[in-house]
C-alpha positions in Angstrom: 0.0 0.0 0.0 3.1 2.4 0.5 4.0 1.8 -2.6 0.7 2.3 -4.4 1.2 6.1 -3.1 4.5 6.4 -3.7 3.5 5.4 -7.4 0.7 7.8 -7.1 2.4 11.0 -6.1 5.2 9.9 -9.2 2.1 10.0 -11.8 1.5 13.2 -10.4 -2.6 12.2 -9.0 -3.3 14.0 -6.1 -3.0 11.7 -2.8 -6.0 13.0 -1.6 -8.9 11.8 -3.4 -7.2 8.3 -2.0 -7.3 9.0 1.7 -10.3 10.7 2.0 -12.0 7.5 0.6 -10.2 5.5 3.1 -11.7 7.6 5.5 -15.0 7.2 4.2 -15.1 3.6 4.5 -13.5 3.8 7.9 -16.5 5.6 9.1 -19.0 3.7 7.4 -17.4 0.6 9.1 -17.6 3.0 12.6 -21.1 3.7 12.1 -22.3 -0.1 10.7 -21.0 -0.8 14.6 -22.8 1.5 16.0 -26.1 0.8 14.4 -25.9 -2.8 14.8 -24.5 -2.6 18.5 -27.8 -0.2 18.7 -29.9 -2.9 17.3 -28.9 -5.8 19.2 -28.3 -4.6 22.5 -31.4 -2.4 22.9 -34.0 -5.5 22.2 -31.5 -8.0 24.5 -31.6 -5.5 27.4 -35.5 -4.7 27.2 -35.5 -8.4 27.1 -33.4 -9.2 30.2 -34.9 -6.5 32.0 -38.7 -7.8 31.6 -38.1 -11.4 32.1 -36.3 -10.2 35.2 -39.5 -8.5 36.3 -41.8 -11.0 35.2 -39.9 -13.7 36.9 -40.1 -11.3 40.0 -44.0 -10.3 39.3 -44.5 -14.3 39.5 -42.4 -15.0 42.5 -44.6 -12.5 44.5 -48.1 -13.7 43.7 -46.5 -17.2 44.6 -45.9 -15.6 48.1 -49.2 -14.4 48.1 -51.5 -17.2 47.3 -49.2 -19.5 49.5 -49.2 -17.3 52.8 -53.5 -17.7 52.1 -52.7 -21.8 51.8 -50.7 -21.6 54.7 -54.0 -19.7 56.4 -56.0 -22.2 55.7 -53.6 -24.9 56.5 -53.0 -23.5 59.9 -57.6 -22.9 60.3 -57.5 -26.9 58.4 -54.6 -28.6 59.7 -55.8 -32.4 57.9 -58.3 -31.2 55.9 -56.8 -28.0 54.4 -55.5 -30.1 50.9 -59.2 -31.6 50.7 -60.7 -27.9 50.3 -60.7 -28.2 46.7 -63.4 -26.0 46.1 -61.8 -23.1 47.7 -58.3 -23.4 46.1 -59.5 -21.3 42.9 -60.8 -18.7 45.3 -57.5 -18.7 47.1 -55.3 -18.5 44.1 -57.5 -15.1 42.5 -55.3 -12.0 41.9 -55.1 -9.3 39.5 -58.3 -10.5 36.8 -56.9 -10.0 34.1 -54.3 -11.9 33.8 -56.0 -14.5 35.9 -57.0 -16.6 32.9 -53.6 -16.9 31.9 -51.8 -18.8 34.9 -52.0 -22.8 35.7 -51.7 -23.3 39.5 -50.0 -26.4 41.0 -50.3 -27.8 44.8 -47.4 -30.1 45.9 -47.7 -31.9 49.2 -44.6 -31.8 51.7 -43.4 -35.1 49.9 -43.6 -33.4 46.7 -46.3 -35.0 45.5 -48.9 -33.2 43.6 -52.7 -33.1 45.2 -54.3 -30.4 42.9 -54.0 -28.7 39.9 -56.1 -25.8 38.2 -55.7 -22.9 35.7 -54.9 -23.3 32.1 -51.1 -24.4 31.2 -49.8 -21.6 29.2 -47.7 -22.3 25.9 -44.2 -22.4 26.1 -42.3 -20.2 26.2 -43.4 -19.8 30.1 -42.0 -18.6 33.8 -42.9 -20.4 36.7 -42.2 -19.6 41.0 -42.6 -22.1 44.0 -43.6 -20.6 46.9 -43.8 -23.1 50.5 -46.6 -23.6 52.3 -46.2 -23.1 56.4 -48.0 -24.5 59.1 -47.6 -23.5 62.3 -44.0 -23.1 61.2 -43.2 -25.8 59.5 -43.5 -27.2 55.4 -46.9 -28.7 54.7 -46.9 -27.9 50.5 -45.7 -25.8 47.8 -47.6 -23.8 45.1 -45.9 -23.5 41.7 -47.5 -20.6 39.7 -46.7 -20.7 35.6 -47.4 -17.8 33.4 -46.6 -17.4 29.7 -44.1 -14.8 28.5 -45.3 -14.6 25.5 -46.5 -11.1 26.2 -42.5 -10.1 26.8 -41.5 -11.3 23.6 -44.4 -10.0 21.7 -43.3 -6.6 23.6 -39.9 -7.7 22.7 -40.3 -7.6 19.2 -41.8 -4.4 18.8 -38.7 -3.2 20.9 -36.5 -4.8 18.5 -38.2 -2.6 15.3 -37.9 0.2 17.3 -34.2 -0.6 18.0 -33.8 -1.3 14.1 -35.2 1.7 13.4 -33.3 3.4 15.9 -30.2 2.1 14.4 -31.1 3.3 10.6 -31.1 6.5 12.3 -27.7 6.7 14.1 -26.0 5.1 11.1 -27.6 7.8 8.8 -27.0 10.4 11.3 -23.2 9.0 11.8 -22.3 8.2 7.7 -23.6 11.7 6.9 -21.3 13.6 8.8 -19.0 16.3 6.8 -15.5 15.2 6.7 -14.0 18.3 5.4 -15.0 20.1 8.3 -14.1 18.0 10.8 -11.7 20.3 11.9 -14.0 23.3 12.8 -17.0 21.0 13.7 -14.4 19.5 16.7 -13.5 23.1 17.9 -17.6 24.3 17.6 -18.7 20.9 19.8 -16.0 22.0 22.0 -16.6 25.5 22.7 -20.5 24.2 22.7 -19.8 21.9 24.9 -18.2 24.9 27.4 -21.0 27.3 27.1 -24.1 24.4 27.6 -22.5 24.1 31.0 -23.5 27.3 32.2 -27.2 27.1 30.3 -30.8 25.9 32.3 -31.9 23.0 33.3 -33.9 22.3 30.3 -30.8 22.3 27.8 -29.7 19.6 29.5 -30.2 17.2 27.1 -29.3 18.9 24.6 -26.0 18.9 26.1 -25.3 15.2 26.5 -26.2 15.4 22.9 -23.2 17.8 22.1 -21.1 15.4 24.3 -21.5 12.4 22.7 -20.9 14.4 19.2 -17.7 16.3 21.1 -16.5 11.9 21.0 -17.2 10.8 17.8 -15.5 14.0 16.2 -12.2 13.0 18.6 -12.1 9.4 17.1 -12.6 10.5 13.3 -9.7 13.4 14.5 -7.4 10.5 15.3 -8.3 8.9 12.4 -7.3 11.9 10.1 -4.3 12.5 11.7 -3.5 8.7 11.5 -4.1 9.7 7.6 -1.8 12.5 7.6 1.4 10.4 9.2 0.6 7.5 6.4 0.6 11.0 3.4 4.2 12.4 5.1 5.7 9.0 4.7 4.2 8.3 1.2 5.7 11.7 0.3 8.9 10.8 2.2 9.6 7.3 0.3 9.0 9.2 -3.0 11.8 11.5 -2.2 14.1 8.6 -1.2 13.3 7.0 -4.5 14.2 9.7 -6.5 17.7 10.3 -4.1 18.6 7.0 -5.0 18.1 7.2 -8.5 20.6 10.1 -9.1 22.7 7.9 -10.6 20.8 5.5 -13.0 19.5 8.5 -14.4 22.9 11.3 -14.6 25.5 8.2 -15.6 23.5 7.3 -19.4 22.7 11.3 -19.6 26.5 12.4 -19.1 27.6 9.2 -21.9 25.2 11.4 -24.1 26.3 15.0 -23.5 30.1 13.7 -23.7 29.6 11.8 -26.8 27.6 14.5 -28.8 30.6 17.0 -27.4 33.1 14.7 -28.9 31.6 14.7 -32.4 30.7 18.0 -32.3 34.3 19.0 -31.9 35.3 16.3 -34.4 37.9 14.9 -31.9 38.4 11.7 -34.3 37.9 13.1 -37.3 35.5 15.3 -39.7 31.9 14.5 -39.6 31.3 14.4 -43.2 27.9 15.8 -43.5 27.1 19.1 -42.1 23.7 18.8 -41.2 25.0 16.0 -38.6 26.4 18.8 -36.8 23.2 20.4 -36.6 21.4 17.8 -35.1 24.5 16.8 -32.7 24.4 20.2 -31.4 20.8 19.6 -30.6 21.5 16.4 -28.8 24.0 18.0 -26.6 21.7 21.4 -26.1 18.9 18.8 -25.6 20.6 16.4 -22.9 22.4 19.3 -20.9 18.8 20.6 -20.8 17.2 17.4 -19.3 20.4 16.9 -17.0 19.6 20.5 -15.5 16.0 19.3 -14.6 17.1 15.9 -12.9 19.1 18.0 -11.1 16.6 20.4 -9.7 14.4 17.1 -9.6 16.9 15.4 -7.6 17.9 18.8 -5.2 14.2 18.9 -4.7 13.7 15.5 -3.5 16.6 15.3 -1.5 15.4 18.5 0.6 11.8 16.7 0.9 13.8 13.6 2.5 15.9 15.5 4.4 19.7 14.0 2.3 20.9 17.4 1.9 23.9 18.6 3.6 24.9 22.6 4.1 29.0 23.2 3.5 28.7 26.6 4.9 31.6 29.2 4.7 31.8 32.7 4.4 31.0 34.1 1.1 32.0 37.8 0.0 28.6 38.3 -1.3 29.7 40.9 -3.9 31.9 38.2 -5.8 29.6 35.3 -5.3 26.9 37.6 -7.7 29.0 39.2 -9.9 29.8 35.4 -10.8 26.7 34.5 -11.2 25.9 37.7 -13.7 28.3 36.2 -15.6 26.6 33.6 -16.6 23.2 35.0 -17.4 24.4 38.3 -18.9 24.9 36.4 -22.3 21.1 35.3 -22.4 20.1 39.2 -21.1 22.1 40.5 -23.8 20.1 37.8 -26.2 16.8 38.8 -25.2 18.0 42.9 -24.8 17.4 43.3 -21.0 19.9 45.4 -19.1 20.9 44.1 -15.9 22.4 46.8 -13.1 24.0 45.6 -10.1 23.8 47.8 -6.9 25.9 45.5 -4.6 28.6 47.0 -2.3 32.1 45.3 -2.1 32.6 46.5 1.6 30.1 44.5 3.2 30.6 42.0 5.9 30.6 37.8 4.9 27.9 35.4 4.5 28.1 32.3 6.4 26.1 30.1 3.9 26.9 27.2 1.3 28.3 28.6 -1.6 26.9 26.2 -4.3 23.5 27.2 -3.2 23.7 30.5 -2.4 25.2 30.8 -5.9 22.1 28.4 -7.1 19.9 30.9 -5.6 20.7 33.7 -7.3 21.1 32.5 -10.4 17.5 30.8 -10.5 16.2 34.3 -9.3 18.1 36.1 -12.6 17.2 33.5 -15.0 13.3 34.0 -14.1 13.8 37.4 -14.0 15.3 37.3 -17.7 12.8 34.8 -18.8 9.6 37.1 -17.8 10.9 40.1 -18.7 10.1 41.5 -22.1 12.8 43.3 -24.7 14.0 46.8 -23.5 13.3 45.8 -19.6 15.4 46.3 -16.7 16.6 44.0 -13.9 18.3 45.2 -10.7 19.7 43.8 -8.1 20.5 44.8 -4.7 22.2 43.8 -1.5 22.3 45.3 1.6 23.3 44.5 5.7 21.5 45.6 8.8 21.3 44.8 12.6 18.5 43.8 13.3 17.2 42.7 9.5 19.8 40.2 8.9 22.1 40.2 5.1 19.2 41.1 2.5 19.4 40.3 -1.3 17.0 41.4 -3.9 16.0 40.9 -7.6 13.5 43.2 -8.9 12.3 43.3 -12.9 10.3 45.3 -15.1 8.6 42.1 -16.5 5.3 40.7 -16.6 5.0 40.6 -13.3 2.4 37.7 -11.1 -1.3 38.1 -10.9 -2.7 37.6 -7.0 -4.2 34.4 -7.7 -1.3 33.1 -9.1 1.3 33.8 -6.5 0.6 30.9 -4.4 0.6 28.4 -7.0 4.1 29.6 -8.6 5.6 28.1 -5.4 4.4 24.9 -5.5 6.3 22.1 -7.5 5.6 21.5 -11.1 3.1 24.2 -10.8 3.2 26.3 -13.8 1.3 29.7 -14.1 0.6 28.7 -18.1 -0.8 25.2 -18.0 -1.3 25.0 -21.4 0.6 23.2 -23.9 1.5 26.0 -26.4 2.5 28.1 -23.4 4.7 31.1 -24.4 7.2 30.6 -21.5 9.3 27.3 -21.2 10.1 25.6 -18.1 9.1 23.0 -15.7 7.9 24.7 -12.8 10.9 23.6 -10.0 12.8 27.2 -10.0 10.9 29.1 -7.4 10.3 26.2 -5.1 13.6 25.0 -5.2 15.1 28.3 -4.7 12.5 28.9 -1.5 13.4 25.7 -0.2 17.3 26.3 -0.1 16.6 29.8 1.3 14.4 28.3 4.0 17.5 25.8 4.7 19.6 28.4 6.0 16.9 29.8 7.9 15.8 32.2 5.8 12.7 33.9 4.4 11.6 34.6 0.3 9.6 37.5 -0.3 7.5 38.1 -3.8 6.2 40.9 -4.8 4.2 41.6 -7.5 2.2 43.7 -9.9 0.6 42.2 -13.0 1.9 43.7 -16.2 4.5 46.2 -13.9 7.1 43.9 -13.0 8.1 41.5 -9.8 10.5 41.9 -6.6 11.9 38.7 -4.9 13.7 39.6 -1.7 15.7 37.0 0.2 15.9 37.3 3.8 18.9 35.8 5.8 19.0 35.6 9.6 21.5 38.6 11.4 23.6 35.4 12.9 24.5 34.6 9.2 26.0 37.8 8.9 30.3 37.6 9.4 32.7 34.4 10.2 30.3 30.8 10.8 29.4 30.2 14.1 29.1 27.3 16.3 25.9 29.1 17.9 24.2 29.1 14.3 21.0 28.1 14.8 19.8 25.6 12.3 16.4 26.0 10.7 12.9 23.3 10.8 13.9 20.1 9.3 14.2 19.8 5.3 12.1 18.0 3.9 9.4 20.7 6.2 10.6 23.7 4.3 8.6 22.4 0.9 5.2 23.4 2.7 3.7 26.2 1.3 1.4 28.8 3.7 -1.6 29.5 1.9 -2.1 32.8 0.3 -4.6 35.2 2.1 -6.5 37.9 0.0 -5.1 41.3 1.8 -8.5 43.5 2.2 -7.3 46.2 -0.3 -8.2 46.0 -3.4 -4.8 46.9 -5.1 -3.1 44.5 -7.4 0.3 44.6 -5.3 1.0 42.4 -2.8 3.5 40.4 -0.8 3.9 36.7 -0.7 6.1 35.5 2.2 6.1 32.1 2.9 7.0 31.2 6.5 8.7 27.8 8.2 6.1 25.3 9.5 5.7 22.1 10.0 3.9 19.8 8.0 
C-alpha cells in the first residue's frame, strides 16, 4: 500500500482523493458498529430487564397465594389439601391476567394433590412458593405464566431498535468530513457554554457530548491519515535520491559523446547537417540533466539528504559570478541588468553552491519574464536587526494575485497549457524557496501584473560575518517544501507580498 502512493504522487494524481475515501469507509465501518451494537443490545436488554420483572411479578403472587394456603392450612390442619373448592378462590389476583396462569399444589413429599388454571404455551416462567403450618413445610404452590407477552413486547422493541439504528447510522455516515476540523472546535466550545445554560438544555448537552467523541475518534483517524501521506511523500523522495545515478551516468555518456563529435575529436563529420542535429543532442541532454538536477535537489530536501557546506561568502563576488553567466542570455533577449551590490560589506556564512544556485534561478526568471528593453536590478544590503538582505527586482510581466501561491508549489506552472509562451518546468521558485528556508531564511515576492516582480531573500543577522558554532539551524528539510496558503489582503490593489514562512507539515 506504501508503494501504491509512492506510485501515485510519481504520476502526479493527487493523494488526496485516495485517503479521504479511506476515510470514508473507515466511518461507514464505525457507524455499521454503532447501528448494529444499537440494534442488538437495545431488544436483548428490554428483554433481560422484563423477564427479570416478570420472573419477579411471578415469585410474589406465589408468596401471596401461598401465605393464604398456609392460612388455611393452619384454620384446616388435615383437611386444608381436601378444600378443593376453595383453592381457585385462594389462588385469585389481578383478573386479568387470571385466565392466563396454571396453579400447582405439591404436598410436603412433593407429591402433587391439585392442579387448576390453564397451562400456558411455552415459552413460560414459573415460582414455587412453601406452604407453612404453624412453622413448618406442609406444600408448595408453583405458579406458571406465559411470557409470551414479553416477547411479543420484545419484538416491537426490536423494530424500534432497528429503526433506531437506521437513524444513528444515517445520522453518523452523513457527517461532513471536510469540516471536521471546525466542527471539533464548535462541539468544544459548545460543549463549554451548555454548562452554564438551564436546566432544560440539559439534554441537549449530553447530545453535544456524545458528538464532542465521535468527532475525537474521526480526529485520530485523520491524523492517523496525515502520518501514512508524510511518509508516502517521504519514500518518493528517497526514491528519487537514490536514483541520481541510473538517471545522470547514461545522460552524461550522451552530453560527452555528442561533445566529442561536435568538436570532431576523431575526425571530420562528413555531413554538415550532422552537426546540426549533434548540437541539438548535446543542447537537448544538458537541458534534461539540468532538470534531474533540480528534480533530484528537490527531493533530497523533501527527504531530508541534503547537507549545508557553509563558509563565508564575500557576497559581492559570489553575484558578480553568477551575472556572468546569465548576462549572455540578457544580452540575447535585450534586458539590461544593473547591479547595486557594495564590495565593503561583511561575509555570509552560507553554502556557496546554493547560495550561488539561488541567485542565479532568481536572474534567470527574472530574464525569462521580462520583455525586450526591460530592466533588472539587483540589490544587497546589511542591517542589525534585518539580517544580510538580497533582492531581484524586474520590469517584467509581473504575477497576478491568484497566481502567487501556485508559482511556489512544484511543477506548478502559471501557463498550464501546452502552447505556453514561457518554457520551463515549474521547479525554480520552489527549489530556490526551499534552499533559502535551509539556512533559515525567508523569500519575499512581490508583485504587480503587467509592472514587474521583486523577490527579496531574507537571511538571519547570525548569518552575517565568520560561521558560528551558535548558528542556529532552521525546521527540518524535507518541512521547508510546505507552502502557507495565500490570504486575500482586504485592499483592493493588485500589489502584494507573498512571504512564505517555516512550519511544519
Amino acid at each position: 500500500m506504501q508503494g501504491d502512493r509512492t506510485q501515485s504522487k510519481l504520476n502526479g494524481e493527487p493523494p488526496k482523493a485516495d485517503e479521504l475515501s479511506k476515510l470514508k469507509r473507515s466511518v461507514t465501518a464505525f457507524s455499521s458498529c454503532i447501528a448494529v451494537a444499537t440494534a442488538v443490545i437495545v431488544p436483548f436488554l428490554f428483554f433481560f430487564t422484563a423477564h427479570h420483572y416478570e420472573s419477579a411479578r411471578i415469585a410474589a403472587n406465589a408468596k401471596v397465594v401461598a401465605s393464604r394456603f398456609s392460612d388455611l392450612a393452619n384454620t384446616n390442619p388435615k383437611t386444608w389439601m381436601l378444600a378443593e373448592h376453595r383453592f381457585v378462590e385462594m389462588s385469585l389476583l389481578d383478573p386479568e391476567r387470571q385466565e392466563m396462569r396454571f396453579y400447582e399444589a405439591f404436598d410436603a413429599k412433593g407429591s402433587l394433590f391439585g392442579s387448576w388454571g390453564t397451562m400456558p404455551p411455552s415459552p413460560a416462567a414459573s415460582a414455587i412458593a412453601s406452604i407453612y403450618s404453624f412453622g413448618g413445610e406442609v406444600g408448595r404452590i408453583r405458579i406458571t405464566e406465559p411470557l409470551r407477552p414479553v416477547l411479543a413486547a420484545t419484538m416491537w422493541v426490536l423494530l424500534l431498535g432497528t429503526g433506531l439504528a437506521a437513524a444513528i447510522f444515517i445520522v453518523l455516515r452523513s457527517l461532513p468530513l471536510r469540516a471536521l476540523d471546525k466542527a471539533f472546535d464548535e462541539v468544544i466550545r459548545s460543549s463549554s457554554a451548555l454548562k452554564n445554560r438551564v436546566e432544560d438544555l440539559e439534554a441537549a448537552k449530553r447530545l453535544q457530548e456524545l458528538q464532542s467523541k465521535q468527532l475525537s475518534e474521526l480526529s485520530e483517524v485523520l491524523a492517523i491519515a496525515r502520518d501514512e501521506a508524510n511518509l508516502a511523500n517521504r519514500a518518493k523522495s528517497e526514491f528519487l535520491t537514490n536514483m541520481s545515478h541510473e538517471l545522470r551516468t547514461p545522460l552524461n555518456a550522451i552530453i560527452g559523446f555528442s561533445d566529442m563529435i561536435r568538436t570532431e575529436t576523431f575526425g571530420p563529420i562528413g555531413v554538415t547537417k550532422y552537426a546540426q542535429y549533434i548540437d541539438d543532442i548535446k543542447g537537448s541532454g544538458e537541458h534534461l540533466l539540468k532538470l534531474i538536477n533540480d528534480i533530484l535537489d528537490l527531493s533530497k530536501i523533501e527527504a531530508g539528504k541534503i547537507d549545508l557546506h557553509e563558509e563565508s561568502v564575500t557576497v559581492h563576488e559570489s553575484i558578480k559570478s553568477c551575472l556572468a553567466l546569465v548576462r549572455e542570455r540578457a544580452r540575447d533577449a535585450n534586458v539590461t541588468i544593473e547591479s547595486d551590490v557594495a564590495s565593503n560589506q561583511p561575509p555570509l556564512y552560507v553554502d556557496a553552491r546554493m547560495f550561488k544556485q539561488i541567485m542565479i534561478n532568481l536572474l534567470s526568471n527574472a530574464v525569462k519574464f521580462t520583455p525586450a528593453g526591460g530592466q533588472i536590478k539587483i540589490r544587497a544590503w546589511c542591517r542589525t536587526d534585518e539580517g544580510f538582505v538580497v533582492q531581484v527586482a524586474d520590469t517584467g510581466i509581473g504575477i497576478s494575485r491568484e497566481n502567487i501561491c501556485r508559482a511556489m508549489i512544484p511543477f506548478q506552472q502559471i501557463d498550464g497549457k501546452l502552447d505556453r509562451k514561457y518554457e520551463g518546468t515549474g521547479l525554480g521558485l520552489p527549489l530556490t524557496k526551499s534552499l533559502v528556508e535551509l539556512h533559515g531564511g525567508i523569500l519575499d515576492i512581490k508583485s504587480e501584473l503587467g509592472a514587474g516582480t521583486t523577490v527579496t531573500v531574507h537571511f538571519p543577522p547570525e548569518r552575517v560575518g565568520k560561521g558560528s558554532s551558535d548558528l542556529q539551524r532552521p525546521a527540518r528539510a524535507y518541512d521547508s517544501l510546505a507552502v502557507t496558503p495565500y490570504s486575500r489582503p482586504a485592499s483592493s490593489s493588485q500589489s502584494q507580498t507573498y512571504s512564505p514562512k517555516l512550519r511544519t507539515v
